[in-house]
ROKELUM-356690 format. One record per residue (C-alpha): residue in three letters; residue number from 1; x, y, z. Coordinates in Angstrom, 2 decimals, m for minus. Example, Ala and Ser with C-alpha at 12.3 -4.5 7.8 and 13.67 -1.06 7.14 Angstrom:
<sites>
<site><type>ALA</type><seq>1</seq><x>12.30</x><y>m4.50</y><z>7.80</z></site>
<site><type>SER</type><seq>2</seq><x>13.67</x><y>m1.06</y><z>7.14</z></site>
</sites>
This chain:
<sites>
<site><type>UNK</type><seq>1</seq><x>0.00</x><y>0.00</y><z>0.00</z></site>
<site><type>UNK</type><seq>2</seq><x>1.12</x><y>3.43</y><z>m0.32</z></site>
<site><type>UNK</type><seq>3</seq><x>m0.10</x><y>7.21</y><z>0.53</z></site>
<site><type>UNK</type><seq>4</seq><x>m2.08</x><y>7.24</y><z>m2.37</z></site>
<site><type>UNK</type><seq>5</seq><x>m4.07</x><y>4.55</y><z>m1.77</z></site>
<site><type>UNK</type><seq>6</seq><x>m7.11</x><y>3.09</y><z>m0.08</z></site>
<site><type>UNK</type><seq>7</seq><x>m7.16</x><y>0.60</y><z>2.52</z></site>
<site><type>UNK</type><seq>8</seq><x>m10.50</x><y>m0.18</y><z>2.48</z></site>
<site><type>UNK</type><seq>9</seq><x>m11.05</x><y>m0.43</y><z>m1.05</z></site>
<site><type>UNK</type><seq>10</seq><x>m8.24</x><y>m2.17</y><z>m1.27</z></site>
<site><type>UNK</type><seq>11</seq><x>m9.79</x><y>m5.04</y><z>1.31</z></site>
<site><type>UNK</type><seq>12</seq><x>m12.96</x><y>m4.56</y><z>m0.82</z></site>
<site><type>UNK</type><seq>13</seq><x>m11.74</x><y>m5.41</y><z>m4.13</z></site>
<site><type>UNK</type><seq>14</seq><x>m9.82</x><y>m8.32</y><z>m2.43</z></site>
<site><type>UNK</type><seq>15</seq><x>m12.76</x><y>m9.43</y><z>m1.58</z></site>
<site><type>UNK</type><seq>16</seq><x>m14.56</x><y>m9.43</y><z>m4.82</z></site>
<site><type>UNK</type><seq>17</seq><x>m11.78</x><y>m11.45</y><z>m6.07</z></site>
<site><type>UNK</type><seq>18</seq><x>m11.60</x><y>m13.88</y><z>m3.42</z></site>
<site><type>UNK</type><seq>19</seq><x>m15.66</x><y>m14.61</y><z>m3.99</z></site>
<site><type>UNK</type><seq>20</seq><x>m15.02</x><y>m14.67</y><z>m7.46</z></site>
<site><type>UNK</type><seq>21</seq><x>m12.64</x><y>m17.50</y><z>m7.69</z></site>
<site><type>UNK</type><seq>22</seq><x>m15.06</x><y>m19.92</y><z>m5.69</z></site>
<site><type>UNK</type><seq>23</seq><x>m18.20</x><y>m21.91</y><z>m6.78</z></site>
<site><type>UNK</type><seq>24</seq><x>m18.96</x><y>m22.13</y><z>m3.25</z></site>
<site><type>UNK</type><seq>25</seq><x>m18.82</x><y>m19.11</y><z>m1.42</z></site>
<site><type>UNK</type><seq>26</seq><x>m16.52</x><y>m17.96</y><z>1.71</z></site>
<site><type>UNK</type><seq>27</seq><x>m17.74</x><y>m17.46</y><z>4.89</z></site>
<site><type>UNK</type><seq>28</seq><x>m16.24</x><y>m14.64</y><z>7.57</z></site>
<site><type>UNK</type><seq>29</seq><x>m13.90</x><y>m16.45</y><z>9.05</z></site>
<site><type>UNK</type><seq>30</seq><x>m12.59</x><y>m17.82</y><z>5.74</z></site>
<site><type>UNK</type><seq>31</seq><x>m12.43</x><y>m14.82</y><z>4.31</z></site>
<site><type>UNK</type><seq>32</seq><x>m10.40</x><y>m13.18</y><z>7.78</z></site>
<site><type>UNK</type><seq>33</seq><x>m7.83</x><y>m15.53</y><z>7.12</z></site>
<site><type>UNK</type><seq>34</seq><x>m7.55</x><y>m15.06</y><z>3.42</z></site>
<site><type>UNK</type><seq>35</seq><x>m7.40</x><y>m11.34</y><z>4.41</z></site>
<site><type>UNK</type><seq>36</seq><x>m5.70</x><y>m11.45</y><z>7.49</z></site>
<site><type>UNK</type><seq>37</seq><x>m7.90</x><y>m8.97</y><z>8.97</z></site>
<site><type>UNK</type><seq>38</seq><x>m10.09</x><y>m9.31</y><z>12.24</z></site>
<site><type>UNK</type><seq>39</seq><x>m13.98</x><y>m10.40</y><z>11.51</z></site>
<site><type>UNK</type><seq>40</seq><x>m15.61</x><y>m7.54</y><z>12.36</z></site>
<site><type>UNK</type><seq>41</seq><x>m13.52</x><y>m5.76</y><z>9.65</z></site>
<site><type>UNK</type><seq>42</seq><x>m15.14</x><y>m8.46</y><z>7.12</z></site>
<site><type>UNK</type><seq>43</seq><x>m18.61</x><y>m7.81</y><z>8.27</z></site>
<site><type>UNK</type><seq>44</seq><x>m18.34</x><y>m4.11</y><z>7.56</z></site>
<site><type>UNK</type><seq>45</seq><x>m16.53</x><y>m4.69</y><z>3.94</z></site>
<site><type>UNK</type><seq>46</seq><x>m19.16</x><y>m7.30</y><z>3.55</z></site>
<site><type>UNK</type><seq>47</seq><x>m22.01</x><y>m5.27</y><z>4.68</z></site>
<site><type>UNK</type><seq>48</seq><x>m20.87</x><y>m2.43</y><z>2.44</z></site>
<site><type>UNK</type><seq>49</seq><x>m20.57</x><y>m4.44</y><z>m0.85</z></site>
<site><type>UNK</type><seq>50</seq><x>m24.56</x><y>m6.00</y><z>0.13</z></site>
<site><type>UNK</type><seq>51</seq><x>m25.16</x><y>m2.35</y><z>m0.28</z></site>
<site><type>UNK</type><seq>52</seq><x>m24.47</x><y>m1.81</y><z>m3.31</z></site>
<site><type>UNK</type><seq>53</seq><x>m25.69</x><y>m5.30</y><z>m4.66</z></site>
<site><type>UNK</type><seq>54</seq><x>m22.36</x><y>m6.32</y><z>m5.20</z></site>
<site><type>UNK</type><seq>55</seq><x>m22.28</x><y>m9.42</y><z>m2.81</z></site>
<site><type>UNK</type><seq>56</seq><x>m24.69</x><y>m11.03</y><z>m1.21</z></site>
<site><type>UNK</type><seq>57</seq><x>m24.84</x><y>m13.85</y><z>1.59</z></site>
<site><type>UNK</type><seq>58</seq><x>m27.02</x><y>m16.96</y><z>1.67</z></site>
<site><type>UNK</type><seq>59</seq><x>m28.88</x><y>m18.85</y><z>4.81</z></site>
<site><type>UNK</type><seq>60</seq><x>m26.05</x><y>m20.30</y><z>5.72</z></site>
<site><type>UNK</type><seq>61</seq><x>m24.06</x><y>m16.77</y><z>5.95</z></site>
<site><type>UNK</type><seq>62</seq><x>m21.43</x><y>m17.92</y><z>3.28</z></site>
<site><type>UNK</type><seq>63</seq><x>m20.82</x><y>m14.42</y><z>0.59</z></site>
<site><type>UNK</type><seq>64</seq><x>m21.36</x><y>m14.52</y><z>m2.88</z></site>
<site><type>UNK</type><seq>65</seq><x>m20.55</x><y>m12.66</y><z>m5.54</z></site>
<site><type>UNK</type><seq>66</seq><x>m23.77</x><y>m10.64</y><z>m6.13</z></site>
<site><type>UNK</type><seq>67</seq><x>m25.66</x><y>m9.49</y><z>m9.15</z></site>
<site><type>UNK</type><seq>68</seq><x>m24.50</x><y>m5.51</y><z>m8.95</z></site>
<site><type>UNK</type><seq>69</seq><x>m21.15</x><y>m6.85</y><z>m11.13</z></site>
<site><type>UNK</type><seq>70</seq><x>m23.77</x><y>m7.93</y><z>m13.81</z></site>
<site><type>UNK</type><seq>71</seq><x>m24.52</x><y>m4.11</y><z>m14.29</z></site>
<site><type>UNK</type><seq>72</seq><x>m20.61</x><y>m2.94</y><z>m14.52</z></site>
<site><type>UNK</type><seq>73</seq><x>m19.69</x><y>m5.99</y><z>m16.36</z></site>
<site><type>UNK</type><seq>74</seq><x>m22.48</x><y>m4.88</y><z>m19.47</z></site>
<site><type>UNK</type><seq>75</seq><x>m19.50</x><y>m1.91</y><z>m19.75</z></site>
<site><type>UNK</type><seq>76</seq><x>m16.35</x><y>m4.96</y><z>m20.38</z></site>
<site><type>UNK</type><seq>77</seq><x>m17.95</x><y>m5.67</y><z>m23.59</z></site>
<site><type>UNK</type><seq>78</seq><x>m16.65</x><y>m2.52</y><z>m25.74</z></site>
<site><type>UNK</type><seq>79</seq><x>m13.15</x><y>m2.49</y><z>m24.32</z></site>
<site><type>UNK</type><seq>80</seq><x>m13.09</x><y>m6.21</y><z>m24.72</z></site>
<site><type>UNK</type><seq>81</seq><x>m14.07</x><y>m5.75</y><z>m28.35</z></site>
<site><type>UNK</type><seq>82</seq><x>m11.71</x><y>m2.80</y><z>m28.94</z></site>
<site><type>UNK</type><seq>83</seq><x>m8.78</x><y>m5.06</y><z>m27.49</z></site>
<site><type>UNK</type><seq>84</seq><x>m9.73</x><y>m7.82</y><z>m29.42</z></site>
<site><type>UNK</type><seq>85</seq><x>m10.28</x><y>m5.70</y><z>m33.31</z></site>
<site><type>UNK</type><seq>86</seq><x>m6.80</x><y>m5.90</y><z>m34.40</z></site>
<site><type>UNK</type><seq>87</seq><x>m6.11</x><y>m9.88</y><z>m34.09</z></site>
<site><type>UNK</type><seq>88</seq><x>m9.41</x><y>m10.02</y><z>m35.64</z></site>
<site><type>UNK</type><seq>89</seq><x>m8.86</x><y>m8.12</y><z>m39.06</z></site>
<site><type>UNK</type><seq>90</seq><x>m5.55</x><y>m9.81</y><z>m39.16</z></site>
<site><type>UNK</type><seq>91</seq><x>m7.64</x><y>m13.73</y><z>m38.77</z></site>
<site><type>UNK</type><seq>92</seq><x>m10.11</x><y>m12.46</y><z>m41.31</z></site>
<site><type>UNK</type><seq>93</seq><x>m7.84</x><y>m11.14</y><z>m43.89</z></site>
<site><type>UNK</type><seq>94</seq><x>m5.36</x><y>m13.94</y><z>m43.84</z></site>
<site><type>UNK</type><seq>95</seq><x>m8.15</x><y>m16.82</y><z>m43.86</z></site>
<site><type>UNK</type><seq>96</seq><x>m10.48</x><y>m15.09</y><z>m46.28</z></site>
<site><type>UNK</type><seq>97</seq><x>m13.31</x><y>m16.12</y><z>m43.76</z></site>
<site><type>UNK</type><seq>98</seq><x>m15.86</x><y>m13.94</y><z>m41.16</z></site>
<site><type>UNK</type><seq>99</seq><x>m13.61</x><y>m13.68</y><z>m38.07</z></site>
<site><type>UNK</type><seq>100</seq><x>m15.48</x><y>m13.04</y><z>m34.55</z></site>
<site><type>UNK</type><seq>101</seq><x>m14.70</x><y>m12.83</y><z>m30.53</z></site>
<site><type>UNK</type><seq>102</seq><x>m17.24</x><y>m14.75</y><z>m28.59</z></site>
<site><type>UNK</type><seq>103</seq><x>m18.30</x><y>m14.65</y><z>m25.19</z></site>
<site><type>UNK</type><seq>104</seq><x>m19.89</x><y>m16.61</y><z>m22.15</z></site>
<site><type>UNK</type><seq>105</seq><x>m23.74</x><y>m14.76</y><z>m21.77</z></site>
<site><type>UNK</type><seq>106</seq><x>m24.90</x><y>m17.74</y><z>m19.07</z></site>
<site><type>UNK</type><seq>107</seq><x>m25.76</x><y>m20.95</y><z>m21.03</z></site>
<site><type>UNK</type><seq>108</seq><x>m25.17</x><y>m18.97</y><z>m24.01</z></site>
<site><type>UNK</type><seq>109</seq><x>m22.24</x><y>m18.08</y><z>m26.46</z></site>
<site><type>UNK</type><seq>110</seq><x>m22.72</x><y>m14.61</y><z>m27.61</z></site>
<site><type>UNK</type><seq>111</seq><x>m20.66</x><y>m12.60</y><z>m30.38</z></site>
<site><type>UNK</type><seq>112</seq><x>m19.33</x><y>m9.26</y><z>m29.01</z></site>
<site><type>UNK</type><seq>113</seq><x>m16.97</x><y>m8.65</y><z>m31.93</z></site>
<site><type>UNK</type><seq>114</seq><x>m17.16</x><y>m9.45</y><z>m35.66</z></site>
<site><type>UNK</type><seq>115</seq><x>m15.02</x><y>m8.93</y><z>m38.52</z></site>
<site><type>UNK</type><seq>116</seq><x>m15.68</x><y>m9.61</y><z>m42.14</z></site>
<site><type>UNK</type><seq>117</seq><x>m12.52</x><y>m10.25</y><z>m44.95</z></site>
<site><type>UNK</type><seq>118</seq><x>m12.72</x><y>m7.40</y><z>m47.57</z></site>
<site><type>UNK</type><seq>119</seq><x>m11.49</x><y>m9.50</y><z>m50.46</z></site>
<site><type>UNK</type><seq>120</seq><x>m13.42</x><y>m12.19</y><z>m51.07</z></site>
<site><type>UNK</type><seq>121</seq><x>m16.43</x><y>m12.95</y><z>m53.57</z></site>
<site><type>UNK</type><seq>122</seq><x>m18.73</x><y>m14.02</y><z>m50.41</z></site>
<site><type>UNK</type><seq>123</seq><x>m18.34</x><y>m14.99</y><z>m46.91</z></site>
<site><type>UNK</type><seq>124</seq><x>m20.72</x><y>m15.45</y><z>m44.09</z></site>
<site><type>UNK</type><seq>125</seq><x>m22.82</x><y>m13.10</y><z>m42.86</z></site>
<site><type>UNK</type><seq>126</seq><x>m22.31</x><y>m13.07</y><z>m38.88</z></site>
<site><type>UNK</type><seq>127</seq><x>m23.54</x><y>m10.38</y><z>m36.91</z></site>
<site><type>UNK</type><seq>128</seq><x>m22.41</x><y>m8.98</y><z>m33.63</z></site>
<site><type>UNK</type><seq>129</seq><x>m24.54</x><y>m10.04</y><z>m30.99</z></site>
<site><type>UNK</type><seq>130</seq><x>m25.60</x><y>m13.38</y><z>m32.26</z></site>
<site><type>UNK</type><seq>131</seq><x>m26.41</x><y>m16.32</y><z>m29.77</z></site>
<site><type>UNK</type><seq>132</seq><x>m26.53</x><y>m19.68</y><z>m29.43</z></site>
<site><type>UNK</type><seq>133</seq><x>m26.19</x><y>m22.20</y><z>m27.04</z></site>
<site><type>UNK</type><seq>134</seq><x>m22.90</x><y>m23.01</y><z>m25.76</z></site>
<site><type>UNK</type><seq>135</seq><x>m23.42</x><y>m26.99</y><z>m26.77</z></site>
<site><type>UNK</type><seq>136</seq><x>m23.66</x><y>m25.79</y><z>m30.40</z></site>
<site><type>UNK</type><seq>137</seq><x>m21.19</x><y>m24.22</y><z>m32.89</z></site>
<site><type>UNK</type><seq>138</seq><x>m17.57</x><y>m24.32</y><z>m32.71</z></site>
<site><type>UNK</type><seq>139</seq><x>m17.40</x><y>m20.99</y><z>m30.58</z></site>
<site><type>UNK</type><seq>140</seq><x>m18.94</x><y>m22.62</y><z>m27.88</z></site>
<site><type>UNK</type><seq>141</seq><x>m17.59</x><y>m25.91</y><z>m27.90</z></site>
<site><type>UNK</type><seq>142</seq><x>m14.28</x><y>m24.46</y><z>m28.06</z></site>
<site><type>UNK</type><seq>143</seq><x>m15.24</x><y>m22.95</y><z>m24.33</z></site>
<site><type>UNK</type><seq>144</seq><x>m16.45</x><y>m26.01</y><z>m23.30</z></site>
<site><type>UNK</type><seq>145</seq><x>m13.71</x><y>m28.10</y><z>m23.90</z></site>
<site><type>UNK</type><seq>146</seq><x>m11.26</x><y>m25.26</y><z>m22.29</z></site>
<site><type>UNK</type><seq>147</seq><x>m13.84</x><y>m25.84</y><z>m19.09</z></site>
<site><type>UNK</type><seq>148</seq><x>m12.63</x><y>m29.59</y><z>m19.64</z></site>
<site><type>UNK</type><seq>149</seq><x>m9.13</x><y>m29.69</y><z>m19.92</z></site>
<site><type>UNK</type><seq>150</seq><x>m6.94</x><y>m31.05</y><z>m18.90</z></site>
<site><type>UNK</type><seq>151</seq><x>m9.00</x><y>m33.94</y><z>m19.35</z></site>
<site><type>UNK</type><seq>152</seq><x>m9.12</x><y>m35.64</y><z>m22.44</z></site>
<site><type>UNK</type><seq>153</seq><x>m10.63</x><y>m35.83</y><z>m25.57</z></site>
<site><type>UNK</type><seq>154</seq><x>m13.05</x><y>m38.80</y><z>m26.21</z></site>
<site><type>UNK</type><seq>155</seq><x>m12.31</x><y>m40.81</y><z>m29.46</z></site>
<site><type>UNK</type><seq>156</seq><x>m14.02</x><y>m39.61</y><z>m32.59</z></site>
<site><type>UNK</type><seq>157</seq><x>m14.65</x><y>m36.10</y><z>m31.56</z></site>
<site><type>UNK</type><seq>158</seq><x>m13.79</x><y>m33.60</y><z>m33.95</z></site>
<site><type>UNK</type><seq>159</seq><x>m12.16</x><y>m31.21</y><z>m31.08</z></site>
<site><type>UNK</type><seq>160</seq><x>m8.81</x><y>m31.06</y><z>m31.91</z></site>
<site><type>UNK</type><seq>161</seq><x>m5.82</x><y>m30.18</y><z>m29.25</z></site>
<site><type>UNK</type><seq>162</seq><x>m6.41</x><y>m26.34</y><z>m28.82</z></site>
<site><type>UNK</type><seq>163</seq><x>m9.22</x><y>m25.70</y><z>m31.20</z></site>
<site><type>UNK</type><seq>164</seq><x>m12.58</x><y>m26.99</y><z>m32.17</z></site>
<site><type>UNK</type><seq>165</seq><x>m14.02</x><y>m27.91</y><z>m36.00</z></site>
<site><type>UNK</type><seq>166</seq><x>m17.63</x><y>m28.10</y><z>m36.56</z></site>
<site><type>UNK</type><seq>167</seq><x>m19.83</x><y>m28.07</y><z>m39.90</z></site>
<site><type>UNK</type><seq>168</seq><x>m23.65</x><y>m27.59</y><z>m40.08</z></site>
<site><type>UNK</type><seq>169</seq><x>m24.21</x><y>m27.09</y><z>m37.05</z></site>
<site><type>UNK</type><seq>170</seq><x>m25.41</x><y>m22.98</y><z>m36.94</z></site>
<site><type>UNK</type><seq>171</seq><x>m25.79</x><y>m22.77</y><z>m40.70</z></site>
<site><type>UNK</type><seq>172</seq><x>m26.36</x><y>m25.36</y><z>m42.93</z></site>
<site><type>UNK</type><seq>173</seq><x>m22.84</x><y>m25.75</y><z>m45.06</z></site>
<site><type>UNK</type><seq>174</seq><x>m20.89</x><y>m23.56</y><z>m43.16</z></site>
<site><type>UNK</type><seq>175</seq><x>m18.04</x><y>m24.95</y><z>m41.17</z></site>
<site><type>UNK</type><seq>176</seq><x>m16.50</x><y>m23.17</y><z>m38.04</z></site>
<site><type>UNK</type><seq>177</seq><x>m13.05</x><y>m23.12</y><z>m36.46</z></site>
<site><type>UNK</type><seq>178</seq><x>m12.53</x><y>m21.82</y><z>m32.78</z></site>
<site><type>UNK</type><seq>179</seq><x>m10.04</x><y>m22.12</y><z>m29.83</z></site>
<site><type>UNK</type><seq>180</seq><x>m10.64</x><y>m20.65</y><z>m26.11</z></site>
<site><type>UNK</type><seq>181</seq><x>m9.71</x><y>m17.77</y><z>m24.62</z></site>
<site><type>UNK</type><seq>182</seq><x>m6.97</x><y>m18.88</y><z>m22.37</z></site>
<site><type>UNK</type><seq>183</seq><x>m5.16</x><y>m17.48</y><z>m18.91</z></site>
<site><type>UNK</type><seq>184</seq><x>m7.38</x><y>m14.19</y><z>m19.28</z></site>
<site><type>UNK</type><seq>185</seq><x>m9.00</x><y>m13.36</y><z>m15.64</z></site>
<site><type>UNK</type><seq>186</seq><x>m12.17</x><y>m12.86</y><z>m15.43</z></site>
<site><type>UNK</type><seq>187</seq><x>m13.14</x><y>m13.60</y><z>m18.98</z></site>
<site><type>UNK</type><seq>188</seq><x>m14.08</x><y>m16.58</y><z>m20.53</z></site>
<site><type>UNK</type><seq>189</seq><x>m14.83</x><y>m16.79</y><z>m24.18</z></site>
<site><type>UNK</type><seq>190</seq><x>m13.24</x><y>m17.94</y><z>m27.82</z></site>
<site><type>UNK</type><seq>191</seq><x>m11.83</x><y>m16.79</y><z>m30.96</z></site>
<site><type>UNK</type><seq>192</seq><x>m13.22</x><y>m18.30</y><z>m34.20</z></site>
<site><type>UNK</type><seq>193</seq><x>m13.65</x><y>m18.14</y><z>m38.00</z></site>
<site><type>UNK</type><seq>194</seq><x>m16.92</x><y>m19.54</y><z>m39.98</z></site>
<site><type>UNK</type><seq>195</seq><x>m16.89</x><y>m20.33</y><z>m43.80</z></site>
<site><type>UNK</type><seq>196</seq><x>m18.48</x><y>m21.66</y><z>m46.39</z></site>
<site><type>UNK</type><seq>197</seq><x>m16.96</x><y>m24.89</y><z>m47.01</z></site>
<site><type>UNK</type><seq>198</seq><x>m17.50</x><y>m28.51</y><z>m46.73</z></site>
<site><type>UNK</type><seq>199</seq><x>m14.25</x><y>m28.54</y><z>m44.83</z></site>
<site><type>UNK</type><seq>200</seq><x>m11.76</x><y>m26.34</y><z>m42.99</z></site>
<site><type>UNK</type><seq>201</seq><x>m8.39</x><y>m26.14</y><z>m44.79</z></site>
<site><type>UNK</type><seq>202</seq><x>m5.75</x><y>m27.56</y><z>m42.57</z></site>
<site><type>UNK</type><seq>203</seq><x>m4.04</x><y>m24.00</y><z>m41.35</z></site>
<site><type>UNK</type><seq>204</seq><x>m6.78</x><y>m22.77</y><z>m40.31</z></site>
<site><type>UNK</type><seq>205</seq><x>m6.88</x><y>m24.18</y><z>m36.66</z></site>
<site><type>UNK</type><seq>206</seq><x>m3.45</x><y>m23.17</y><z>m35.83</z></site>
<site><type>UNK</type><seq>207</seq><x>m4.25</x><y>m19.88</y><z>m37.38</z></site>
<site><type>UNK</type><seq>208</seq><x>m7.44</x><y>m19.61</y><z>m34.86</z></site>
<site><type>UNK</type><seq>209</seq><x>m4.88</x><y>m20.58</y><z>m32.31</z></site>
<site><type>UNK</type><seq>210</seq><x>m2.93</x><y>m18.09</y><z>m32.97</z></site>
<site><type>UNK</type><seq>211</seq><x>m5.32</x><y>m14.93</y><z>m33.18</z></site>
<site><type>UNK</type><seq>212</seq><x>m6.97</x><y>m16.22</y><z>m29.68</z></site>
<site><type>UNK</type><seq>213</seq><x>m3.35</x><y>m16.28</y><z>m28.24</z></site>
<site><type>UNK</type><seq>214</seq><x>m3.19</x><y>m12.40</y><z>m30.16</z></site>
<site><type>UNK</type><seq>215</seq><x>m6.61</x><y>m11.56</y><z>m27.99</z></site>
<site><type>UNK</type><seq>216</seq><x>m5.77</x><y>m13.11</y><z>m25.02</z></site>
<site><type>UNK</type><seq>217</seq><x>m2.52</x><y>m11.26</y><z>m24.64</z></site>
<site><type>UNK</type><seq>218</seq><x>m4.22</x><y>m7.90</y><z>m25.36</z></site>
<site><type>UNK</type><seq>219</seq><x>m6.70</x><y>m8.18</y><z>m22.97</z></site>
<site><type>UNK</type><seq>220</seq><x>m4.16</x><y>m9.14</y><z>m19.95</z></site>
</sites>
């Protein structure tokens, strides 16, 4: 800490974080230890955050993260999209295919950030805030699997080590290519390309690869 900061936002934001990276919720005394504060000082943090909506506490008095960060996390979607513009253009110019940044939106994959290639005869048409469930199309598969690792891949599958390959499965002929958004806090989405084609050329998964390794490294 130094002059210019705030303790007790400080403690607060800790907080938030700690919650953040648990299914199950901290109690107090957890959470004093984690913090190595007294509990009384977690009961005030605590009963601040509540406040403002940003954590709440269940019958059994263990914290949550609370549905206030819902409201400031609509906001991450432009500067994630801004970030992620430039490995984009690059994906969609080299592949000659619609390149776009999907995110987690609950049980649903949803396209913050789409860029179509400016050379070719056709491509397909892929709009910004599309949707779909995360069980189909490569975007979301490719976050599912990243969920998954490091377990492995069952026989047959057409996930491939780092990216995912679909066809027909959002669009009839169109085939998509995706890998995850890895080591990014708070974040949890893929980078992809969908074409028309009855197959995606070899290159193109490392290429995918690539641009969510691009992305990933912009938004850190």
């Amino acid at each position: 800490m130094t002059a210019e900061t705030s303790q007790t936002l400080d403690r607060g934001l800790r907080v938030l974080k700690l919650l953040a990276d648990t299914d199950h919720g901290l109690t107090v005394t957890e959470l004093s230890h984690k913090l190595g504060v007294n509990r009384t000082v977690v009961y005030r943090l605590l009963a601040t955050l509540e406040q403002h909506a940003l954590v709440r506490r269940d019958l059994g008095g263990r914290a949550r993260v609370g549905l206030g960060v819902l409201g400031l996390g609509r906001q991450v979607h432009p500067l994630v999209r801004e970030a992620a513009m430039p490995a984009l253009r690059a994906l969609a110019e080299d592949i000659g295919a619609t390149a776009h940044l999907t995110l987690v939106d609950g049980a649903e994959a949803l396209a913050v950030a789409v860029v179509e290639p400016t050379w070719t005869d056709y491509h397909v048409a892929y709009r910004a805030g599309f949707r779909h469930p995360l069980e189909r199309g490569a975007a979301g598969k490719a976050i599912l699997s990243a969920r998954q690792q490091p377990q492995p891949q069952p026989a047959g599958d057409l996930e491939e080590p780092g990216y995912t390959l679909t066809h027909g499965e959002l669009e009839a002929g169109a085939c998509g290519a995706a890998a995850p958004l890895l080591g990014v806090t708070g974040v949890e989405g893929s980078v992809g390309v969908v074409m028309l084609a009855d197959v995606v050329p070899e290159r193109v998964g490392a290429r995918v690869m690539e641009a969510a390794r691009e992305v990933a490294e912009a938004l850190r």
